[in-house]
N, C-alpha and C positions, 0 to 999 in steps of 0.2 A: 394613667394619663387622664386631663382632663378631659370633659365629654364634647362632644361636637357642637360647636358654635348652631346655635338658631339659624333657620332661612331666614330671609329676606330679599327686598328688591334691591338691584345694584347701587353702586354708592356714583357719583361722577371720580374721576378720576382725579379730580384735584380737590375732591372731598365737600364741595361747593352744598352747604343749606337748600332745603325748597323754601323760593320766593316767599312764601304764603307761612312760614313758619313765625308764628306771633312769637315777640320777645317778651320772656319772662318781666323785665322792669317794664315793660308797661300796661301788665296786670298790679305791679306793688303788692308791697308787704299785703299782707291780711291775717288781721289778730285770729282768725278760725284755720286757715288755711297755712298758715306760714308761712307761704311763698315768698324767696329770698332774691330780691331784684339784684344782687351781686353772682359772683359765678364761684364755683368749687371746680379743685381739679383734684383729680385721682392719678397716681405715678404709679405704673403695675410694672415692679423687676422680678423678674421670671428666677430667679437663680437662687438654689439651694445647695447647702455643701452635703447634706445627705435629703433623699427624698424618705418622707415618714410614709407608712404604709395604707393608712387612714388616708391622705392626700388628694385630691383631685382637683385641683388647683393647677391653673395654666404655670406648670413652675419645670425648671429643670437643672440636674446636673451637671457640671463639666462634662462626665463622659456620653451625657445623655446631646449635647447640643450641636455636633459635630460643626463642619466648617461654616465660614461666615458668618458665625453667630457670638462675638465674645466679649465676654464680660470687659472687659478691659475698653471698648468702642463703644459703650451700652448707653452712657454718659450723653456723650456726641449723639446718638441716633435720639434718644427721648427729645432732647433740645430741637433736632430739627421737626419732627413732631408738636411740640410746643410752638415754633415759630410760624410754623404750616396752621397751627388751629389760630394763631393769633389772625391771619391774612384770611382767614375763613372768616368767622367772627365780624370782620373787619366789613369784608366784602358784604355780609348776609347786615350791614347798620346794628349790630349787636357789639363791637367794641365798646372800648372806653367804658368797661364796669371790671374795678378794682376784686381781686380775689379777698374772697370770705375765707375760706378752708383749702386746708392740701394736708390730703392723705396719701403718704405710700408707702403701701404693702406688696406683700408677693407671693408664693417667696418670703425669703429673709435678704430686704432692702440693705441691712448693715453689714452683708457680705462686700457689699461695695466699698471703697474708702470713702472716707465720710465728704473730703474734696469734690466726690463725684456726683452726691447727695446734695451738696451743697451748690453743684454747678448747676443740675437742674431744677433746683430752688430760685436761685438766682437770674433763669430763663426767664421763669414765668414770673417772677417779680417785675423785669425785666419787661416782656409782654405786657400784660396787662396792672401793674402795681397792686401790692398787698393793701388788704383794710385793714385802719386801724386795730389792732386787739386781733391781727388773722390768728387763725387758729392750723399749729401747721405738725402733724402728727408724722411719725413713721412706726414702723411695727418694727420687731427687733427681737431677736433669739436672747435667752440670757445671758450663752454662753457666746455670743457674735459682740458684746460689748465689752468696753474696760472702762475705770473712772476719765483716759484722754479723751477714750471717741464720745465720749456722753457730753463732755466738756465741749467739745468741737461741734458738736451737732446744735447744740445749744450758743454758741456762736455764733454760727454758720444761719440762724434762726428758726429753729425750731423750736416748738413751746410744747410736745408731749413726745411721748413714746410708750407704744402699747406692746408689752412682754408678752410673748406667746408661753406660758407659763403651763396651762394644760391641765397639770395636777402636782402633787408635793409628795406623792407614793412612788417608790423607786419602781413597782413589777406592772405600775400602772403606764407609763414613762414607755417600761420596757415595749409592751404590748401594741403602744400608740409609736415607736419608732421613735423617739423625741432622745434626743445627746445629750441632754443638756443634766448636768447634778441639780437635783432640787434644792442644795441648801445654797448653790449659785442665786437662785432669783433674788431673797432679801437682800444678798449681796448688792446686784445689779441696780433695783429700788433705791437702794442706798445712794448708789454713786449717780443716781439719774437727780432723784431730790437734789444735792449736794450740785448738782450740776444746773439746777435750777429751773426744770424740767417738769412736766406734769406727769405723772402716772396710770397707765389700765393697765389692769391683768387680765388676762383670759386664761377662760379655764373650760374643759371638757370632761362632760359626765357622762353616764352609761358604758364606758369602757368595757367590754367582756375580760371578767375578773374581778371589775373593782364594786368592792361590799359596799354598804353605806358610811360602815367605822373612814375607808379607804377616803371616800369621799365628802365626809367631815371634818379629815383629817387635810385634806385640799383645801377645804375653804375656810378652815380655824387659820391655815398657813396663810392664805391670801390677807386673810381681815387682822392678823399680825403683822404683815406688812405696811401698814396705815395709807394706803392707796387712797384716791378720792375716786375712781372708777373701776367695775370689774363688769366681763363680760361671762358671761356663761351659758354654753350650750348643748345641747343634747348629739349627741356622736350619732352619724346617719355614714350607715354604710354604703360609699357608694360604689355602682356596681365600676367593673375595669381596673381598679387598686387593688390593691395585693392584701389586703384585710379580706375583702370582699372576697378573693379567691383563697384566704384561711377557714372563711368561715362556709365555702361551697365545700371546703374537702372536709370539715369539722374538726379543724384545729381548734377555732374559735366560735363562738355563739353567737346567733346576732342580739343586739341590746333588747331587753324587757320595756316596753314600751311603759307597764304600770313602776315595773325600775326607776326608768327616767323622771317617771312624776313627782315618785316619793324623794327623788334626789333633787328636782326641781324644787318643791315646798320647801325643804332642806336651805337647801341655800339661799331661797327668799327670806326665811325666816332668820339664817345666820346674819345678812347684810342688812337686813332691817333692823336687828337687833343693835348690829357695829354701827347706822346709821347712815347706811347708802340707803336709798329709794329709787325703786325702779321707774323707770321713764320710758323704757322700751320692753315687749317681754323677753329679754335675754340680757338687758343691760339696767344696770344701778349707779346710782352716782350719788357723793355727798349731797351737791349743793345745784340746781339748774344749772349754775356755771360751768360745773366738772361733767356736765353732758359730754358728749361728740357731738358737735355740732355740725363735722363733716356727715357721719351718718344718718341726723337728723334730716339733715337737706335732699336726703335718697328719700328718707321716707315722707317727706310733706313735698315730694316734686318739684323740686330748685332744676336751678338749669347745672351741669357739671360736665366738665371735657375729661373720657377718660384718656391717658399716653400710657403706650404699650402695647406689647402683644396681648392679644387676648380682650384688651379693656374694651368698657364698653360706654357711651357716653349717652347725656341727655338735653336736648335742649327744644325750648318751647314750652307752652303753657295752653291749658284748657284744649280746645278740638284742636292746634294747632301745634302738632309738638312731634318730635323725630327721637327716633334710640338708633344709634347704629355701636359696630362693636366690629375690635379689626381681627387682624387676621393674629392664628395663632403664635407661630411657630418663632421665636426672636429671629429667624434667617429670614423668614420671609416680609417679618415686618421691615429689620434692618435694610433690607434688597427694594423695598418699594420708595421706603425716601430717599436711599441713596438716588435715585433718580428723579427725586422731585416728586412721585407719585405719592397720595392719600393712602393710608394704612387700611383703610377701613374696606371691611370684607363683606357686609351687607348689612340694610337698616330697615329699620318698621315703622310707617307714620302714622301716628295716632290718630285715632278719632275719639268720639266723643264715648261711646262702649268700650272702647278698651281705657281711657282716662279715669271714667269712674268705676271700672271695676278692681284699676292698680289703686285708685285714691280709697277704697273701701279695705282693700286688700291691706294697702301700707298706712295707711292712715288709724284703725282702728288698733295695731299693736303697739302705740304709740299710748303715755301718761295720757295725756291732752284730750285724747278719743276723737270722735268725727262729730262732725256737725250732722245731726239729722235729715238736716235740709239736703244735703248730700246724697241721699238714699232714694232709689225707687220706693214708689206708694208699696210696693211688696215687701221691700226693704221694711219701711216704715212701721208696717204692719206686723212684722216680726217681733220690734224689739221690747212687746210685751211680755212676747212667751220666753223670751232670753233673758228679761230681768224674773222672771215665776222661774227660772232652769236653773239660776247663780249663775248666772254667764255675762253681764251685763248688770253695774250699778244700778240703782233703781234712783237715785235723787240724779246724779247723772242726766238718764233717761228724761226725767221731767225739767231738767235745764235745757234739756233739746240735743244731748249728745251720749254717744255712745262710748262706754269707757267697759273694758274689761274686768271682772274681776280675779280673783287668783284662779279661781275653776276655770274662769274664760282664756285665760291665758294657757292653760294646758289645754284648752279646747278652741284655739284662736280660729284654725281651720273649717272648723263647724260653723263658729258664730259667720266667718264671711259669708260660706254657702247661704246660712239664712238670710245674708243681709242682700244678698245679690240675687239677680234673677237668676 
């Protein structure tokens, strides 16, 4: 199960902004900063046909979700959600800005019929209209797709979909709970291109069990797939999943942290080669286009509405900016709008020390890197000894921005410590 929602101070009950919360468009774009005067939404559907053991994700099974909670209503409840943020938004003089991005993930989103996918698509077009060129993703099991629903989803307007693909070794698969046949994915790729559709794989490394042969053999299958984006990440046990209580009883090992690195280079060095470029440290893409640009917007501080249990949302800019995130459980979220009432179960209002310590934090894992000016004078003064460490470009550094390099990136955590008080 996933882990316990953050504190916070109460939400109002019909979800209502603080007064004083500055709207994102009227900071505007900024060629350093990225700030995106439009809005993203995130769609979080909770429902898996099996739960994987690795998991801790607000996600659940039929047998797990007992009454009041059902897939089949799931549709209807996000909508009203969506029309509830829209009359928020509205109220707080932050409407009337067309949606950039829509992502939804979960969960496996394409447990749903694709009608149902489409209706809350169609909500939030609805709401607040799409931008030209939106960028509108969903995540998707290999084995949750056929060549119709790829076709349908791509009518219905959708313009990617990101394969939870994992690995391409069957004992690797086993280990990590995943159903799905490996030689399914090319499959899938196939019928999504053909369906006219953009593509990301994601993929998980450090698996207890999986060699390096194992996991060469993962990302030779991925960059044979000719994807324009692939995600990859290091497998983090966490605690309360049933991995985690494999690896308390020593069924399982937990992951080699110097493991992860040599599998990290690994597949930098694979994608680079195929001719993705990284933009993020865990994500690569052909072309800046083939980015995630919904992802992008988390990490350069856009404003985003998350619908769902569990979601968590952002809006505001510089000292003046709100995170709230709802409540877990699909009954309990389902049960508060059935009544009109705001989903959201507690929120945190920034200030100016927590602003720049996320803008440090999400900012420097990012191609782009951070503006210097960005950084306390201690900050500042660090990032000589991180470009002498390999941790930190050095021509970079003397353009006035901090950019990682491949050591920094398997050391991203360190560099923020230095760069932060």
């Amino acid at each position: 199960m996933s882990p316990a929602l953050p504190d916070g101070e109460p939400v109002p009950l019909d979800g209502a902004l603080p007064a004083w919360v500055r709207p994102t468009a009227e900071v505007g774009p900024d060629p350093h900063r990225g700030v995106d005067p439009q809005l993203g939404v995130y769609v979080h559907v909770p429902f898996c046909t099996v739960r994987c053991g690795y998991c801790d994700f607000n996600t659940y099974t039929a047998s797990e979700l007992g009454g009041g909670a059902s897939q089949s209503e799931y549709a209807a409840t996000a909508v009203r959600e969506v029309e509830l943020a829209a009359r928020v938004l509205d109220e707080a003089g932050r409407g009337g800005r067309p949606v950039s991005t829509v992502f939804v993930g979960g969960g496996t989103p394409t447990v749903l019929p694709v009608d149902d996918l489409a209706r809350v698509l169609d909500a939030i077009s609805g709401a607040w209209g799409l931008a030209p060129g939106a960028e509108i993703t969903t995540e998707a099991n290999p084995d949750s797709v056929t060549p119709a629903s790829l076709g349908q989803l791509a009518a219905a307007g959708f313009t990617r979909v990101s394969f939870g693909m994992q690995s391409a070794v069957p004992h690797v698969l086993a280990t990590l709970e995943r159903t799905h046949d490996p030689d399914r994915v090319p499959e899938a790729v196939r019928w999504a291109k053909d369906a006219g559709l953009s593509v990301s794989l994601d993929l998980i490394y450090g698996t207890p069990g999986e060699s390096l042969h194992d996991w060469r053999r993962s990302v030779e299958a991925a960059v044979a797939c000719e994807v324009d984006h692939v995600s990859a990440y290091a497998l983090v046990v966490e605690p309360g999943t049933r991995m985690a209580a494999q690896v308390r009883r020593g069924v399982l090992t937990l992951p080699d942290p110097d493991d992860q690195a040599t599998k990290y280079e690994l597949v930098d060095d694979l994608l680079t080669a195929a001719g993705l470029a990284w933009y993020e440290v865990s994500n690569w893409a052909r072309t800046p286009e083939d980015a995630c640009r919904h992802n992008l917007a988390y990490w350069r501080g856009a404003d985003w509405w998350g619908v769902g249990p569990g979601a968590h949302s952002h809006v505001g800019a510089g000292e003046r900016a709100v995170r709230w995130w709802n409540v877990k459980h699909p009954r309990a979220y389902a049960g508060r709008l059935a009544t009109g009432l705001s989903p959201a179960a507690g929120r945190e209002l920034l200030g100016s020390p927590d602003v720049r310590l996320e803008r440090v934090m999400l900012g420097v894992r990012i191609r782009d890197g951070l503006d210097l000016a960005e950084l306390s004078a201690s900050g500042r003064t660090a990032v000589a000894g991180l470009v002498a460490d390999g941790l930190l470009e050095g021509v970079a550094a003397i353009r006035g921005r901090a950019v990682l390099t491949r050591r920094g990136r398997l050391l991203a955590d360190a560099v923020v410590r230095a760069l932060t008080d």
